[in-house]
DRENTORKOL-3810 file (N, C-alpha, C; in nm, 4 decimals):
REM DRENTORKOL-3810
@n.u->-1.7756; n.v->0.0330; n.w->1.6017; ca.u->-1.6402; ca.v->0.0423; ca.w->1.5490; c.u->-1.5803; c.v->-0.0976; c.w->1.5416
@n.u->-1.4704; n.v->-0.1172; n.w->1.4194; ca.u->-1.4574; ca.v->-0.2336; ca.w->1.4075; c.u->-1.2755; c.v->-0.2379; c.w->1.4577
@n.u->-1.2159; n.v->-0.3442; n.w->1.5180; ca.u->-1.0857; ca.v->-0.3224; ca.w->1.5664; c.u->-1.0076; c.v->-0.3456; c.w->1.4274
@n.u->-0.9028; n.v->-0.2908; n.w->1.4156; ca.u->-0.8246; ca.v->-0.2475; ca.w->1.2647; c.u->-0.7086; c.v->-0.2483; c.w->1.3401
@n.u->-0.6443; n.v->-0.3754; n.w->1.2176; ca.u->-0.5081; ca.v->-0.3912; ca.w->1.1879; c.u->-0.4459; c.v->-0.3621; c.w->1.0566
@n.u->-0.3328; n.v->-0.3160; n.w->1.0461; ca.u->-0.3081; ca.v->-0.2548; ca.w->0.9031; c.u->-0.1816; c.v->-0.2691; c.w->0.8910
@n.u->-0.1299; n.v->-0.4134; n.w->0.7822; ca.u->0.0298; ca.v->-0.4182; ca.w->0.7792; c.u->0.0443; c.v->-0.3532; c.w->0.6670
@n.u->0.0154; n.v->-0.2404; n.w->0.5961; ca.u->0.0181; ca.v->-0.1778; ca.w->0.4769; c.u->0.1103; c.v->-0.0587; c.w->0.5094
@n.u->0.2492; n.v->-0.0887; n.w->0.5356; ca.u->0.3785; ca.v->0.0140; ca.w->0.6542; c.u->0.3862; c.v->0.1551; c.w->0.5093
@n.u->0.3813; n.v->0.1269; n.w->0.3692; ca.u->0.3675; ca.v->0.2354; ca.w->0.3266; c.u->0.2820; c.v->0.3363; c.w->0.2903
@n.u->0.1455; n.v->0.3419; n.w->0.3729; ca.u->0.0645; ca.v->0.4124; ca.w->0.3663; c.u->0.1223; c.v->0.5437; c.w->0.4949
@n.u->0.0916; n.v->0.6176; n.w->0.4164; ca.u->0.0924; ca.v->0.7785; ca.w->0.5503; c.u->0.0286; c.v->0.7342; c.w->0.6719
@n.u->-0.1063; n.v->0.6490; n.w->0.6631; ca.u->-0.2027; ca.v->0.6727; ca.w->0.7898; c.u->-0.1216; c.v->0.5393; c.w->0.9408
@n.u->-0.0207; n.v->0.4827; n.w->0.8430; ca.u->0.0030; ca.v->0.3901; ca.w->0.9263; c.u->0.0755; c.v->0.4181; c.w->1.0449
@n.u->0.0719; n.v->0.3756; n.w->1.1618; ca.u->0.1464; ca.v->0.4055; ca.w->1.2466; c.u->0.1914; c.v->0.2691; c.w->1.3661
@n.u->0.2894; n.v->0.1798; n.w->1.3337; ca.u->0.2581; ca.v->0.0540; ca.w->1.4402; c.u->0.1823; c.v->-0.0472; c.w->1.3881
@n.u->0.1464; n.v->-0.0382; n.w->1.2752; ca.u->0.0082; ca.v->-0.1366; ca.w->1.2191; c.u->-0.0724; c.v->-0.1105; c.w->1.2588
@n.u->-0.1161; n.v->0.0409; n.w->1.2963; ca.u->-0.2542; ca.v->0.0984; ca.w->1.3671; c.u->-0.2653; c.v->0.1993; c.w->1.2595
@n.u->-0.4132; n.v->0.2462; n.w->1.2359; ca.u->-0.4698; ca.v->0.3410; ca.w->1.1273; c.u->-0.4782; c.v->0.5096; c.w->1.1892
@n.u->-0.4608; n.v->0.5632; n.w->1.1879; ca.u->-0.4592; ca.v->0.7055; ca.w->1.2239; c.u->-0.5778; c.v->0.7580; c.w->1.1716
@n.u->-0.6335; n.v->0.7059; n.w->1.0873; ca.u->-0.8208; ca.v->0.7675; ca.w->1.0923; c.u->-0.9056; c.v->0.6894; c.w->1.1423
@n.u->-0.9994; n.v->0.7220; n.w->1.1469; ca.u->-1.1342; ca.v->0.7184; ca.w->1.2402; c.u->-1.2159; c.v->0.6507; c.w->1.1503
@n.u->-1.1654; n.v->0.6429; n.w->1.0058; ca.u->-1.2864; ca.v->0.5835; ca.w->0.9686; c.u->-1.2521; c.v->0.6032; c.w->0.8450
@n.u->-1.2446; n.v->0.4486; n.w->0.7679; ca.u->-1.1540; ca.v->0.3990; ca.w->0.6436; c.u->-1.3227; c.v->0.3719; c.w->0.5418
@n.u->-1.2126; n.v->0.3135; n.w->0.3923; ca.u->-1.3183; ca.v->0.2943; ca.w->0.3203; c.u->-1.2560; c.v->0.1699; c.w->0.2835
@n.u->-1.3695; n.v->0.0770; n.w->0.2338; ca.u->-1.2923; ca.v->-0.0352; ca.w->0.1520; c.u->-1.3939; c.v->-0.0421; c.w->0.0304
@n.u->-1.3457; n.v->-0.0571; n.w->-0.0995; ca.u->-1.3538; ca.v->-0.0722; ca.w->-0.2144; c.u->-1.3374; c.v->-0.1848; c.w->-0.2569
@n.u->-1.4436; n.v->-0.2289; n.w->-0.3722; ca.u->-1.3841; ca.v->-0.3565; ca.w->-0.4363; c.u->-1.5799; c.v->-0.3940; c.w->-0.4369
@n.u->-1.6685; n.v->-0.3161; n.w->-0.5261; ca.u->-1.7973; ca.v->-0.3067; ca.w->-0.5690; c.u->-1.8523; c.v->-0.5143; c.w->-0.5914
@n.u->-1.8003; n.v->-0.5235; n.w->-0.6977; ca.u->-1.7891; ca.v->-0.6687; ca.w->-0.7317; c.u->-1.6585; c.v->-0.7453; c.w->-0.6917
@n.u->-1.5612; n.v->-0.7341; n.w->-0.6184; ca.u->-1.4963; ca.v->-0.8313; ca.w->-0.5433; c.u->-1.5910; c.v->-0.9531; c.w->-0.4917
@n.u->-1.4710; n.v->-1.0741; n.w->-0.5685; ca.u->-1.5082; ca.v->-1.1922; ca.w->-0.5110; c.u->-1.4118; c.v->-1.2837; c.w->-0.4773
@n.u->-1.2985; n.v->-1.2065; n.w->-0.4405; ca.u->-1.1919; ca.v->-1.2571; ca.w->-0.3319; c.u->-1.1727; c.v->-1.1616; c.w->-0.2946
@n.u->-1.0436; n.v->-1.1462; n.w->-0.1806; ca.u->-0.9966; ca.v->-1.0509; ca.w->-0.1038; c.u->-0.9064; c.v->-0.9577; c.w->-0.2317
@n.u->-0.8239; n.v->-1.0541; n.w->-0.2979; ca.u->-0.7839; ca.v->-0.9645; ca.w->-0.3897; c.u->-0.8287; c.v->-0.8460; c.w->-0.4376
@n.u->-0.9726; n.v->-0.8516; n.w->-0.4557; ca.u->-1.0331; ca.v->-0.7695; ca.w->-0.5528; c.u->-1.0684; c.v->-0.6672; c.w->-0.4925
@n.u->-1.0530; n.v->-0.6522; n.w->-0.3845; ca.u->-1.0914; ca.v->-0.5249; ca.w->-0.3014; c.u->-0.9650; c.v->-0.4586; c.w->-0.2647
@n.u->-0.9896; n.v->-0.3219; n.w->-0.1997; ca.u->-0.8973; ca.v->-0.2422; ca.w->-0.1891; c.u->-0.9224; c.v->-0.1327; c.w->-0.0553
@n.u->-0.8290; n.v->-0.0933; n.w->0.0350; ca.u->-0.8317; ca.v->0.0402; ca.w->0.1244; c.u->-0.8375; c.v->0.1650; c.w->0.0459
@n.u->-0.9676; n.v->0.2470; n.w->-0.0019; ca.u->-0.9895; ca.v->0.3393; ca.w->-0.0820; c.u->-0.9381; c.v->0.4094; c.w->0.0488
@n.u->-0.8820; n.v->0.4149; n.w->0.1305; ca.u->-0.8189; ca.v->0.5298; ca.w->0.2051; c.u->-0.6641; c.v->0.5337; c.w->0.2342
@n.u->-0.6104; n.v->0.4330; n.w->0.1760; ca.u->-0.4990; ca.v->0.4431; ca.w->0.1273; c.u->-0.3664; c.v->0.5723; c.w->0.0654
@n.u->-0.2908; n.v->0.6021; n.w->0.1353; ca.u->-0.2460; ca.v->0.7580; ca.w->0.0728; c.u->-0.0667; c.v->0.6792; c.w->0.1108
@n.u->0.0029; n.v->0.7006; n.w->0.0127; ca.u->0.1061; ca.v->0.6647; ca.w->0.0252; c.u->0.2056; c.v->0.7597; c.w->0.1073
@n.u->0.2944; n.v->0.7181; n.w->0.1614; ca.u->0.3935; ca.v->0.7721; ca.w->0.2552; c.u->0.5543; c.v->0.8582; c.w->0.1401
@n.u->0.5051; n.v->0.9528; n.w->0.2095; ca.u->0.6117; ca.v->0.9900; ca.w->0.1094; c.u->0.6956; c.v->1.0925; c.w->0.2656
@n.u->0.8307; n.v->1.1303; n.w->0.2334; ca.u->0.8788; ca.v->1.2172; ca.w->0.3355; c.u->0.7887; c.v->1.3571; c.w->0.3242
@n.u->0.7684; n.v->1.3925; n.w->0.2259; ca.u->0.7079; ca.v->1.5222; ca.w->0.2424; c.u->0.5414; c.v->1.5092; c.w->0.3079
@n.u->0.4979; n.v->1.3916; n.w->0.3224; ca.u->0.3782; ca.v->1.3500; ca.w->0.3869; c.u->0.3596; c.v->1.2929; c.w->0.5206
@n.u->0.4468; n.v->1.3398; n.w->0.5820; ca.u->0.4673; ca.v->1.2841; ca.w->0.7447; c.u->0.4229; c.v->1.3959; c.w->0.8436
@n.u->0.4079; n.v->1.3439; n.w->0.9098; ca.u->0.3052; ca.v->1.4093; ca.w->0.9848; c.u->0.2057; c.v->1.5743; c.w->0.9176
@n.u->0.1531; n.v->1.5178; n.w->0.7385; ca.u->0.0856; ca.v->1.6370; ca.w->0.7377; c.u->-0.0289; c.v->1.5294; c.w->0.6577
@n.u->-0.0730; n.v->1.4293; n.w->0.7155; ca.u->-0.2331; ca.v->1.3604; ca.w->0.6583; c.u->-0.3768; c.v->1.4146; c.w->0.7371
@n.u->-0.3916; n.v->1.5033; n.w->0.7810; ca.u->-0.4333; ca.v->1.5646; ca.w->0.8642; c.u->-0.5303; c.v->1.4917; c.w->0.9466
@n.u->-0.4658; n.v->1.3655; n.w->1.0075; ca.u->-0.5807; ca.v->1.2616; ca.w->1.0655; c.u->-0.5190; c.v->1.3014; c.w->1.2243
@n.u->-0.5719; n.v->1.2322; n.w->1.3046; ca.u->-0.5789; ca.v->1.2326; ca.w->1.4200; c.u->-0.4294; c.v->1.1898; c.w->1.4899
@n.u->-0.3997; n.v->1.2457; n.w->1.6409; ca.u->-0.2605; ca.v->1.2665; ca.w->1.6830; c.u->-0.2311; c.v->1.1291; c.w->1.7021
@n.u->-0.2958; n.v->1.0551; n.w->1.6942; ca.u->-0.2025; ca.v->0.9194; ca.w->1.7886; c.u->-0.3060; c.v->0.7811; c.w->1.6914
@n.u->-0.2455; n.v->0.7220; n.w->1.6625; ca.u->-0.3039; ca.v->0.5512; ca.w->1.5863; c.u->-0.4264; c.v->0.5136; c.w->1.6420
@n.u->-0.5467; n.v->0.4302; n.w->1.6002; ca.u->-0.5819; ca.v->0.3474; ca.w->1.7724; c.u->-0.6256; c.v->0.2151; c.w->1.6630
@n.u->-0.6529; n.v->0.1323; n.w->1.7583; ca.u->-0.6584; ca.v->0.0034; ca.w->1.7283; c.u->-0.8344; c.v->-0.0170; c.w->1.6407
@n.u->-0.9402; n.v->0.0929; n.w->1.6638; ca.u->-1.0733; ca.v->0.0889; ca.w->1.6291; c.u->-1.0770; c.v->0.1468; c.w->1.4929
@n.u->-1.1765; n.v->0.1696; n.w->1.4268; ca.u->-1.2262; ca.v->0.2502; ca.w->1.3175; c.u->-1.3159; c.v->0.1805; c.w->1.2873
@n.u->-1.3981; n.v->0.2904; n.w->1.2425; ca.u->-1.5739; ca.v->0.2721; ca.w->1.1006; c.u->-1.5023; c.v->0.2026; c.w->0.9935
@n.u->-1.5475; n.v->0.1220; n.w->0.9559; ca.u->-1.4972; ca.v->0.0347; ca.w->0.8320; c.u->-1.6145; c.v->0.0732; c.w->0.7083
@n.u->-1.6630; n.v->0.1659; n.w->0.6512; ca.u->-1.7396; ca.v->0.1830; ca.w->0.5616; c.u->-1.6592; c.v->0.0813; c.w->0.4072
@n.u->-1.7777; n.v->-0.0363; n.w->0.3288; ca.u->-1.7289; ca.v->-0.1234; ca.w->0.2511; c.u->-1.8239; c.v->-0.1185; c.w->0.1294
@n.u->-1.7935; n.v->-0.1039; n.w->0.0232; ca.u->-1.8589; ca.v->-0.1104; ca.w->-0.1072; c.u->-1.8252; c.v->-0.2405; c.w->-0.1907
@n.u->-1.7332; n.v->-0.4181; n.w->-0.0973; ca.u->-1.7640; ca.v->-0.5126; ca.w->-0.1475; c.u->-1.8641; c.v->-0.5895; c.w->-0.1260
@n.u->-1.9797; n.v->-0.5587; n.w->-0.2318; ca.u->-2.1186; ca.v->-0.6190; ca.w->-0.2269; c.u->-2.1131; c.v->-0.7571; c.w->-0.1799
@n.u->-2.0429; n.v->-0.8535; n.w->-0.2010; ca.u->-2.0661; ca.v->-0.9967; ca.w->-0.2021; c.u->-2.0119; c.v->-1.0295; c.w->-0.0694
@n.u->-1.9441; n.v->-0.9673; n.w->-0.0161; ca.u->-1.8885; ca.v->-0.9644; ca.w->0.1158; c.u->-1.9781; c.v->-1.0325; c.w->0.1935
@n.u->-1.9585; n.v->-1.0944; n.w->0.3223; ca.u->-2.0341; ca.v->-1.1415; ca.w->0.3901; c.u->-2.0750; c.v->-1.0537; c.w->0.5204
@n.u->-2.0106; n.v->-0.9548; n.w->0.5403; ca.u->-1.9713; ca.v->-0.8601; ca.w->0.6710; c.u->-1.9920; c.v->-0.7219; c.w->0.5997
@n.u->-2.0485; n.v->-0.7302; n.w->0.4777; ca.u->-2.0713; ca.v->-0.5852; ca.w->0.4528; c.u->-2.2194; c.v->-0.5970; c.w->0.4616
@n.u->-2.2739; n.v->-0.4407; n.w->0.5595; ca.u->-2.4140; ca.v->-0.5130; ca.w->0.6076; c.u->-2.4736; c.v->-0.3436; c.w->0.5940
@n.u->-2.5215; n.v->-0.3014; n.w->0.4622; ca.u->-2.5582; ca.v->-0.2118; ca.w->0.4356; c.u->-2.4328; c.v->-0.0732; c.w->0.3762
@n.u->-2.3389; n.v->-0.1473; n.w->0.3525; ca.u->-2.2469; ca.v->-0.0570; ca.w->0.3230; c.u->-2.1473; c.v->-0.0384; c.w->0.4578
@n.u->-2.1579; n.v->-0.1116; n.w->0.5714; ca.u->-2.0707; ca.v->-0.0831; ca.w->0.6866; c.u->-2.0428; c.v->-0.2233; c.w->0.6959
@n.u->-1.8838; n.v->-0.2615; n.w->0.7692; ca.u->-1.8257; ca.v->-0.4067; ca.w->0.7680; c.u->-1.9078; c.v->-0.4424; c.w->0.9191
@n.u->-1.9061; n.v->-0.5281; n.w->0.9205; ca.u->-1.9737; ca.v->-0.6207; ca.w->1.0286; c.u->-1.9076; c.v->-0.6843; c.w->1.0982
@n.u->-1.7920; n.v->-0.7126; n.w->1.0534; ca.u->-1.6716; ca.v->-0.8419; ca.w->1.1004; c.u->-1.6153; c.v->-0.7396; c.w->1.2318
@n.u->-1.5973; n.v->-0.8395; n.w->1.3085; ca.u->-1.5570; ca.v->-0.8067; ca.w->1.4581; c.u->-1.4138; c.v->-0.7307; c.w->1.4768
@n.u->-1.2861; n.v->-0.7601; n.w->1.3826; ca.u->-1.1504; ca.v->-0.7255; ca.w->1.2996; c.u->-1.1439; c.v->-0.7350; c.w->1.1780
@n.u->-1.1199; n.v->-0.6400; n.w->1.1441; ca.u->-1.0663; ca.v->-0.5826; ca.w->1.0092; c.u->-0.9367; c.v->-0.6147; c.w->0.9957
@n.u->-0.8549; n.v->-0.6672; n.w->0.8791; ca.u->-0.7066; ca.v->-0.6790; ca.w->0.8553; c.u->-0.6748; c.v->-0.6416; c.w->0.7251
@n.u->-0.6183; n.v->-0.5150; n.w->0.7122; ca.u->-0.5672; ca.v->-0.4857; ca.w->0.5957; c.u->-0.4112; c.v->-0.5222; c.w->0.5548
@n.u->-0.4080; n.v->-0.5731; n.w->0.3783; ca.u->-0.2748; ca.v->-0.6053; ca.w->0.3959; c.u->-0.2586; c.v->-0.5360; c.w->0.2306
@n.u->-0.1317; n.v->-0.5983; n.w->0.2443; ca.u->-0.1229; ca.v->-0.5732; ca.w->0.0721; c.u->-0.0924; c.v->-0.7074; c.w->-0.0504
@n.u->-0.0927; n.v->-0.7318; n.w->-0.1568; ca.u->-0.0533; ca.v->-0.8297; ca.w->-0.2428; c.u->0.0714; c.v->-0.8061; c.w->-0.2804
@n.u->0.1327; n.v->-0.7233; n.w->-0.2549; ca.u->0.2376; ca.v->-0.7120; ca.w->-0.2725; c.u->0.3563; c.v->-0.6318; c.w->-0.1817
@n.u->0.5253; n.v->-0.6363; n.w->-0.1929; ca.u->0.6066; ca.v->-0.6194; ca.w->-0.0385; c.u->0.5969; c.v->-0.5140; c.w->-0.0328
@n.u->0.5759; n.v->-0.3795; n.w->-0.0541; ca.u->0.5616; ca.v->-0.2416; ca.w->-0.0407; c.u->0.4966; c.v->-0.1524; c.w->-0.1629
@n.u->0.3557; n.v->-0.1561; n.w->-0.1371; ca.u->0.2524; ca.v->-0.0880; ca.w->-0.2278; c.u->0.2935; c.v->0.0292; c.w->-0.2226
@n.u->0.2640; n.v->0.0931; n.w->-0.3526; ca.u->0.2310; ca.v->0.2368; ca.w->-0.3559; c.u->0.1384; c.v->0.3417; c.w->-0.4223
@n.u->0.0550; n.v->0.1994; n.w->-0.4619; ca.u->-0.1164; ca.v->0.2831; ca.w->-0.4876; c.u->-0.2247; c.v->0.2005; c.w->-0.4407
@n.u->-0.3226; n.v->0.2572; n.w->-0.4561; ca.u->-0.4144; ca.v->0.1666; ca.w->-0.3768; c.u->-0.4826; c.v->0.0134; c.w->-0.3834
@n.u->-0.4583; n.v->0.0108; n.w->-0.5262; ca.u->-0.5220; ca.v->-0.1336; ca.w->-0.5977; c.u->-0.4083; c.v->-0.2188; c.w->-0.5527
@n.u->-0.2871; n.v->-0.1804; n.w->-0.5156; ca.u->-0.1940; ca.v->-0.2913; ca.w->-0.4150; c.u->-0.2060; c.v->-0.3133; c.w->-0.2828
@n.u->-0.3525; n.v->-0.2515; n.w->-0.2313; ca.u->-0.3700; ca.v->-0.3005; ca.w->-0.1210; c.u->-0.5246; c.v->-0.4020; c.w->-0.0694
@n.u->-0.5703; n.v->-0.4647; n.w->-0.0025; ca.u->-0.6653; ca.v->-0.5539; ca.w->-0.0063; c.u->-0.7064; c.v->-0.5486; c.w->0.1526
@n.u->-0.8325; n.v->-0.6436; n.w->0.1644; ca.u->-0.9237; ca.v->-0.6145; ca.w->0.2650; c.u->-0.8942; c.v->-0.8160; c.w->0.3128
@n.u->-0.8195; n.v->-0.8564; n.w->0.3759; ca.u->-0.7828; ca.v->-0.9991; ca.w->0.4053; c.u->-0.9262; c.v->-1.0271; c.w->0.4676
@n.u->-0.9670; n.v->-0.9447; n.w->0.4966; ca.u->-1.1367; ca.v->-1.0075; ca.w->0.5948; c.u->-1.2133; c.v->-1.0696; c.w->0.5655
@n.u->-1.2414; n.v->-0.9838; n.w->0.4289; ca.u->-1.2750; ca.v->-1.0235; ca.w->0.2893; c.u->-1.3367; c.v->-1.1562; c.w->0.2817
@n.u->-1.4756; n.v->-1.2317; n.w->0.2663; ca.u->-1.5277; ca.v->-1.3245; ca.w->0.2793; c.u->-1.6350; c.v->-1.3557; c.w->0.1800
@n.u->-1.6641; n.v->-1.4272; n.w->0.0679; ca.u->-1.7777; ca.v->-1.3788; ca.w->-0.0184; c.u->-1.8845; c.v->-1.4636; c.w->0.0588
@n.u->-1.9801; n.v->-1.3978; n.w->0.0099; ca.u->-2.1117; ca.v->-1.4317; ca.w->0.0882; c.u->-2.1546; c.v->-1.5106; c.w->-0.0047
@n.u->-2.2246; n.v->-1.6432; n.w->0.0776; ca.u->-2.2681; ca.v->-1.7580; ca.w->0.0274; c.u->-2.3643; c.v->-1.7577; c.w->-0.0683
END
């Protein structure tokens, strides 16, 4: 498990800058910056979406980082490798997923 930080405050799963699932996806196939990738588990916060994402009772600081940016340096068979994960966004309050990014994000040499 990789330790996960997540300043992405308008996603549902967020809680504290902690992820409420167990196990995220990151997107971004041909990313070759951080930009180009994305939290494919991303679900926006809406009032009618509070406490019904049906993830787990309490945040935690861990999660499976499953990653589909090939060039990545920490993607090591389709799972991140990097010791922390930091998800953020490109912009001040996303509300789909391509506004959010994988800062870990490293292209491989």
């Amino acid at each position: 498990m990789n330790k996960l930080k997540c300043s992405v405050t308008t996603c549902r799963h967020n809680a504290n800058n902690l992820c409420e699932l167990r196990k995220i996806q990151v997107d971004g196939p041909a990313a070759l910056e951080s930009r180009e990738t994305c939290c494919g588990s991303y679900a926006e916060r809406t009032s009618s979406s509070e406490n019904s994402c049906g993830c787990s009772s309490s945040p935690s600081a861990t999660a499976d980082v499953h990653c589909s940016a090939e060039h990545c340096t920490y993607n090591d068979n389709r799972k991140c490798s990097a010791d922390c994960v930091c998800v953020g966004c490109c912009c001040a309050d996303p509300e789909v997923v391509s506004e959010t990014e994988c800062c870990t994000f490293e292209r491989r040499a």
